[in-house]
N, C-alpha and C positions, 0 to 999 in steps of 0.2 A: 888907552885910558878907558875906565869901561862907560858903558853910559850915563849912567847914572849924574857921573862928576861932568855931564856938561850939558845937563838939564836941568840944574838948581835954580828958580825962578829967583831974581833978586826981591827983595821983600813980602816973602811969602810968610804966610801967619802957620804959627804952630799951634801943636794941642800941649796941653798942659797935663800934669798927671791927674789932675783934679777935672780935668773937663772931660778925659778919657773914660776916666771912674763914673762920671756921671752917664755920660753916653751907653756903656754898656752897662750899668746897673748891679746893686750892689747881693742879685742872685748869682750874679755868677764871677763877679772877682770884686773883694773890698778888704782896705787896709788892718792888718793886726792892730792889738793894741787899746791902748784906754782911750772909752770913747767910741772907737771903730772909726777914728780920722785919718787923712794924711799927714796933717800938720801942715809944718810951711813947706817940707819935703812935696806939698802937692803943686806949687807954684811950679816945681821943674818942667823944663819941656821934654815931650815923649817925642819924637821925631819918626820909631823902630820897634820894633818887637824883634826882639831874635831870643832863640832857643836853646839852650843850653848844657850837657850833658858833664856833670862835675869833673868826671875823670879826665876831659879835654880839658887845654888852654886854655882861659878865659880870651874871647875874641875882641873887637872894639866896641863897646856897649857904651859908648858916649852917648848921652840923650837917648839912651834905647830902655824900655822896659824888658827884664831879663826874663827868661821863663825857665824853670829848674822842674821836670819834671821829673828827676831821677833824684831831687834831695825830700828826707824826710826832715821835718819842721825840728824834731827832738834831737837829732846830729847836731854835729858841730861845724854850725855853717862860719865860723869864725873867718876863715882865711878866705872864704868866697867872698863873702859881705864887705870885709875890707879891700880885695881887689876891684868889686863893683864898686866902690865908693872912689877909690885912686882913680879911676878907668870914665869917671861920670855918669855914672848910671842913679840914675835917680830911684828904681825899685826894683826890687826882686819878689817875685811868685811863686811862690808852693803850693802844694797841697798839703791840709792839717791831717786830716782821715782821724781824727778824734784825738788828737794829742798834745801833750804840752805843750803850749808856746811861747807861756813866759821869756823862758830866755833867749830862744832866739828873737824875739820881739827888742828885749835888752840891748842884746849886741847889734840888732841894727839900727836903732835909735844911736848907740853911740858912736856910730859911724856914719850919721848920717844920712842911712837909706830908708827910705819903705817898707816895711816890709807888707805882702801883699796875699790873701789867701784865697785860690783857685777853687770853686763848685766841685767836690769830690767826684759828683756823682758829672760834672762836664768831660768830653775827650779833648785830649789835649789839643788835638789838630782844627778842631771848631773853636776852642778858646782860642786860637792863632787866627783864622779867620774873623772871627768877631773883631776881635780887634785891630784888624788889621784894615777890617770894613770903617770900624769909628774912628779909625785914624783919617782913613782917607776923606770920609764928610767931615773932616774940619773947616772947610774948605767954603764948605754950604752956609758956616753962620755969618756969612759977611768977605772974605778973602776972595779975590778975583777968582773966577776958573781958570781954567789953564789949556786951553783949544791948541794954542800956541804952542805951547810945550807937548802936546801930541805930535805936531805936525814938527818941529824940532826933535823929535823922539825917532819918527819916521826918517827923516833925514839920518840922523845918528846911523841909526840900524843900516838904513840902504848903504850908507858909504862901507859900513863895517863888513858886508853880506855881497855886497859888489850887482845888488837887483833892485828894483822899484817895489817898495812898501808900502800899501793900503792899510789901515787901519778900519776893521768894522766893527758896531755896535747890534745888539743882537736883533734890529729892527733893520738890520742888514743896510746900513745907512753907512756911507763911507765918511767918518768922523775924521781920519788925518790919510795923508799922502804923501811921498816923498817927491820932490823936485829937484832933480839929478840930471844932469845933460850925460848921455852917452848911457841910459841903460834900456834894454830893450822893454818893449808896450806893446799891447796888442787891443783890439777893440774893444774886449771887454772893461780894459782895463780904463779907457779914454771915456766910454758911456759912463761908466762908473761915475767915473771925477767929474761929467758933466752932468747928472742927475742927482749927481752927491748920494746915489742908491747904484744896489748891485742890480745891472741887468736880470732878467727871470730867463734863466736859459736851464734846458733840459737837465743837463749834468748837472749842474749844483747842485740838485738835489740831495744826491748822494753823494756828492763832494761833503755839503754842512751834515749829514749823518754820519759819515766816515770821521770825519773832526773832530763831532762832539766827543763820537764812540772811543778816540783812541787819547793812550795819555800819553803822550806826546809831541813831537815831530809831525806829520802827516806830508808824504809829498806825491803829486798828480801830477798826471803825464800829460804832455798835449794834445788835447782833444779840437778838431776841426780848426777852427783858427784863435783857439785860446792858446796860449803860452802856456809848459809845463812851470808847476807852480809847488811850494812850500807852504806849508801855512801851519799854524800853532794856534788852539783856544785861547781866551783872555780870559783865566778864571781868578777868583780870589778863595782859595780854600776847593771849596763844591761846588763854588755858585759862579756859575756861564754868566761872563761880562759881554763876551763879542768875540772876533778873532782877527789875527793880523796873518795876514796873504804877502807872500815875496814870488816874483817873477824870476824863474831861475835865472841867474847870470850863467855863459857858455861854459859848459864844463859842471853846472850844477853848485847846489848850496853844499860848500865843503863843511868839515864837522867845528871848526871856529864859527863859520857862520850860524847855525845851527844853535851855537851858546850865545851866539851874539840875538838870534832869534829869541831863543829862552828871557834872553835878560831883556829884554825889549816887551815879550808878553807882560813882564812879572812889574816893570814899570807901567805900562799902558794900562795896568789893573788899576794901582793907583790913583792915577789920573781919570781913568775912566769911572771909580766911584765916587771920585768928588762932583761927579755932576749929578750925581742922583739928591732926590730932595729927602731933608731932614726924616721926614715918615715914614720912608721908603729903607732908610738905615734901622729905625727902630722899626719895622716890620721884620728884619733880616736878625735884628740883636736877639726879637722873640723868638728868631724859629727852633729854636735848642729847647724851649720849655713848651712850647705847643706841640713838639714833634715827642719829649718824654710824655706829656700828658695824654696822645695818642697811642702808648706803646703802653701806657699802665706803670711807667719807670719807680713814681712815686707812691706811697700812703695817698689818700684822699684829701687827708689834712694840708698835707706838703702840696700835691699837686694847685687846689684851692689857693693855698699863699704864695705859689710860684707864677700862677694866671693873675695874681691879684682880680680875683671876680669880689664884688661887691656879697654879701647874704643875700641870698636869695633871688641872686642875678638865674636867669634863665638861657643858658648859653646856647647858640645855635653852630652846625660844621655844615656845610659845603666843601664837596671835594669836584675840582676840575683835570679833567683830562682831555686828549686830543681823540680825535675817531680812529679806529684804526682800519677803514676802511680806503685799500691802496694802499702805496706806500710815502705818501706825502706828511703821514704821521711820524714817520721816524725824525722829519727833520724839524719838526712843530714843538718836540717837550723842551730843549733848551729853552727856546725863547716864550713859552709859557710861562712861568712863573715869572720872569721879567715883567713882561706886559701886564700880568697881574699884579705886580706890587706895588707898578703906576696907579692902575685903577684902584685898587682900595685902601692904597696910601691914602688914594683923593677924597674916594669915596665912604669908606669906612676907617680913617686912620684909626682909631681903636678897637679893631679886629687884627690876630696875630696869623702869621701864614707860616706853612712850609710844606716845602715841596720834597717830594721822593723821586725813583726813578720813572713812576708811572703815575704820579697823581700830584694835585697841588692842591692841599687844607688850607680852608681860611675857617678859623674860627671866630664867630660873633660871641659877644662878651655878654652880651643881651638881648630881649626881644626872640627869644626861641624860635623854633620853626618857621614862624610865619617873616623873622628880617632876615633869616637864611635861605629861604627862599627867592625873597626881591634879592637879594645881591646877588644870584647867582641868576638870578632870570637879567637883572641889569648888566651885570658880568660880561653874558653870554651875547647880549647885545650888544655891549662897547666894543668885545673882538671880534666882531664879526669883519669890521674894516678890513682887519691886518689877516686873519685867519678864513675868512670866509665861515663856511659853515661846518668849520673841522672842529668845535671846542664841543665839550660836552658835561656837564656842571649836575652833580647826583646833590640831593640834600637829603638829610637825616631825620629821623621824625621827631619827637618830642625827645627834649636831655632834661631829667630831672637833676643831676649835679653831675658833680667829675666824675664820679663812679660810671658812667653811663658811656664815656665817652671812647672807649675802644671800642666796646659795643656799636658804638654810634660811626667809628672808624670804618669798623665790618661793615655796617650795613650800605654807608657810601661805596667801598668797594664794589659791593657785590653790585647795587644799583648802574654805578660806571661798568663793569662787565659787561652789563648789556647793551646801553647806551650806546658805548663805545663801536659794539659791532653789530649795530642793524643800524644802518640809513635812514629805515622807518620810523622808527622809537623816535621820540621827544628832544629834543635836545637839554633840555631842563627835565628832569625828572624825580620821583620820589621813588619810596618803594612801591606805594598801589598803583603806581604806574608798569611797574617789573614784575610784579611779587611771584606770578606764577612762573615765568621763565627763571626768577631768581631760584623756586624750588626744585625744579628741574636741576639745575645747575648745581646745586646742594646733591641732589641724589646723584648726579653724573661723577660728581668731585668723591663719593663718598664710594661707588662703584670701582673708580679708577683707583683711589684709594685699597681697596679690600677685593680681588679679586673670586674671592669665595661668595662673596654673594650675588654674581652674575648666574643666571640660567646656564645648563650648560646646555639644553634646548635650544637656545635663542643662542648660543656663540655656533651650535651645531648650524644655525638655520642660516646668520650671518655665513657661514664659510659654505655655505649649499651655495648663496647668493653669488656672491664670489667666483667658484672656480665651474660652476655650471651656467649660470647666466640668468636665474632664474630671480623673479622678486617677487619671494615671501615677506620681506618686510614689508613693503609696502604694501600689499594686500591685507597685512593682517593689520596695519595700522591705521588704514583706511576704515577695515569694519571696527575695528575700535570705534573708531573717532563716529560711528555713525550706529552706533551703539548695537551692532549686530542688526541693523538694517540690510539687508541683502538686495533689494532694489536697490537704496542708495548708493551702495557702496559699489554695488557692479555699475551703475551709472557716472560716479564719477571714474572707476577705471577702465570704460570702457568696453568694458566685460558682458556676456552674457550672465542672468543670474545663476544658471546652474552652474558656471564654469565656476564661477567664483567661490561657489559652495562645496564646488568639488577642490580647488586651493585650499580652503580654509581645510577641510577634511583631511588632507591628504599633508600639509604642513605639521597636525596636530597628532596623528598617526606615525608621522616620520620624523619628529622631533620630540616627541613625548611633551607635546606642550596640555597643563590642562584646563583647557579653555572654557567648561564649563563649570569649573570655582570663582567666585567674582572676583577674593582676593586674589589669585592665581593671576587671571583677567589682569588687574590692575598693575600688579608686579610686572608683568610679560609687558603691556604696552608702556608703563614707567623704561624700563630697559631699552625698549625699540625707538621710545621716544629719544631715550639722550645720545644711542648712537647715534639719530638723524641731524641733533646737533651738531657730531661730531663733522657731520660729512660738510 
């Protein structure tokens, strides 16, 4: 039996097509037709999302909304519409792409369906997410949680897999577990379930990197006295919910177990987003139009009526990242954007967020630079709890409108670039806080870029360094830096002043460098400077 059919909570409240529609909003899926309504067609209940490819069978789509990504609107959806309407499906989804849809609109009124039209410019695998996010917060306007029905899920899965099932949240808090007589434990696993938190042991580390990283299965060996283990992400689409851990049973997770793992994440997703709050889903519903309106996806016009900003709203971006100094960064970005969506659901519920694979935007709707600033300087102090001092939060300077805002994308990047890898730098930062390591990094990017415009002095002088042992760089970056000072400069390297004179000479002689053009000067120590970053 799979799991599913024996984890149906008895009166559990459903979504409607009409409360689905509302939830994710009517940019990116809203009914064809006169008017732009559902009708009574919206009173049905949505239970499912499943996907649909014409040329197959039609599946079970009772109480599921269908999604048809392979039909176009102007076809003749005749015999589909009619099997979704026999079958109980209460709507079906297209994309228009700018085309008639009279009469498919027609023929599914007469059949009693929905018909439903998909954001051209949406992918489809985010429209499956989204909604399958708003399905899950139905849960949130009133209908029990379902704590129980994890811990019932865990049980499922353990018997089906033959090992003991922890269920985690990405605050590494162990949310369900299984209670099985006769499967083996070990101490990590007992601290766990008495702390209702995962112990902090060495390995994990790279145990939660290795998880995030991989799309699938993941299984570990036994290390000291943990059990070799199985374990699978809980995602919903892109977005890292938690992950569930199985304690191999003897002889290991065979390949039924394994599906029986799968089906057990793809439930635990479920359930796991119905405990998030109401703001925290419409923060997740936005990230598709704040993530186009960072990438320039749209016109101006579009972008504008897709943020809905008010005239002459003043919008502010923060972007947060992890430090990447060590390697305790790698296991920090899943649960980033999590912990974020808590805080400025609370704090900012009307600012939009999305995360990438190396950064997480939140955009302010209003209050320009200066409320982008408090919320990422407030940000960086709410995580500090959970993260310590690993979070690192860039803000963007003045946005005069949407136009502005990939612009304004870039320059957070470049700001977290830095951030991110010096310990020193600010945790909170702008651009006049970076600006001149930022240009550096521009000339370093633009060198690695174009190899024709490196010196071939300075690549000769670098490879002198190198395979002789000698350091010219730093000697001539030193008098740079000390503007052809000769005392200074032999003083910080510890040099006699002739010797150093006689380096400087003898570099500029043997490399063809020339040192007595200022441009020249500037170019040479630009070059010497970015390979120092490099090191």
């Amino acid at each position: 039996m799979p799991l599913a059919d024996r984890l149906i909570p008895d009166g559990e409240e459903s979504s409607t097509l009409d409360t689905l529609l509302a939830r994710v909003g009517p940019a990116m899926l809203h009914p064809l037709g006169e008017g732009h309504g559902s009708g009574a067609g919206g009173a049905a209940v949505v239970a499912r999302i499943v996907l649909h490819d014409p040329s197959d069978p039609l599946p079970d789509v009772a109480q599921a909304l269908l999604l048809v990504p392979a039909a176009r609107v102007d076809d003749d959806l005749e015999a589909l519409l009619a099997h979704a309407a026999e079958r109980g499906c209460p709507g079906v989804a297209v994309k228009v792409r700018g085309l008639d849809v009279e009469a498919a609109v027609e023929r599914a009124a007469r059949h009693g369906v929905v018909l439903l039209a998909v954001d051209d410019a949406a992918a489809w695998q985010h429209v499956v997410s989204v909604l399958e996010s708003a399905l899950g917060s139905s849960a949130v306007d009133g209908a029990r949680s379902a704590p129980d029905t994890l811990f019932a899920l865990a049980n499922a899965a353990a018997a089906g897999i033959g090992g003991a099932v922890a269920i985690e949240d990405l605050d590494r808090s162990v949310v369900a577990y299984s209670v099985i007589e006769g499967h083996l434990l070990d101490r990590l696993r007992e601290e766990g379930i008495l702390g209702r938190r995962v112990p902090d042991v060495a390995h994990n580390i790279e145990r939660y990197r290795a998880l995030f990283a991989a799309a699938g299965v993941v299984h570990f060996p036994e290390v000291d006295d943990a059990l070799a283990r199985t374990a699978l992400a809980v995602t919903a689409g892109t977005r890292a919910l938690g992950s569930i851990w199985v304690i191999d049973p003897p002889g290991g997770v065979s390949e039924a177990g394994e599906r029986t793992l799968r089906e057990a994440a793809s439930l635990a997703a479920l359930h796991m987003l119905r405990r998030r709050t109401n703001d925290e889903v419409r923060l997740h519903l936005r990230a598709d139009v704040v993530g186009g309106a960072l990438e320039g996806r749209w016109s101006d016009r579009e972008t504008q009526r897709r943020l809905a900003l008010s005239p002459g709203a003043r919008p502010g971006l923060v972007g947060f990242a992890a430090s990447r100094v060590g390697a305790e960064w790698l296991t920090i970005l899943p649960y980033l954007s999590h912990a974020l969506s808590r805080f400025v659901a609370t704090f900012r519920p009307d600012a939009g967020l999305v995360d990438t694979p190396s950064a997480v935007y939140v955009l302010v709707p209003d209050g320009g630079e200066k409320a982008a600033l408090r919320l990422a300087q407030q940000g960086v102090a709410a995580l500090a709890r959970s993260f310590r001092d690993q979070v690192r939060a860039g803000v963007a300077g003045a946005i005069d409108g949407v136009a502005d805002l990939v612009a304004a994308r870039r320059e957070i990047d470049e700001i977290l670039r830095e951030l991110s890898s010096d310990p020193e730098l600010p945790r909170v930062g702008r651009l006049d806080d970076v600006r001149e390591r930022v240009l550096l990094q521009r000339v370093r990017d633009e060198l690695a870029a174009d190899a024709r415009l490196l010196s071939p002095g300075i690549l000769a002088l670098l490879d002198n360094d190198e395979q002789q042992g000698t350091d010219y760089r730093r000697t001539l970056l030193v008098w740079f830096e000390e503007h052809g000072d000769v005392r200074a400069a032999a003083a910080r390297l510890g040099v006699h002043p002739n010797t150093l004179r006689y380096r400087v000479r003898r570099a500029a002689e043997q490399f063809a460098l020339p040192l007595e053009d200022p441009a020249s000067r500037l170019a040479l120590w630009l070059q010497l400077r970015t390979f120092e970053l490099q090191k």
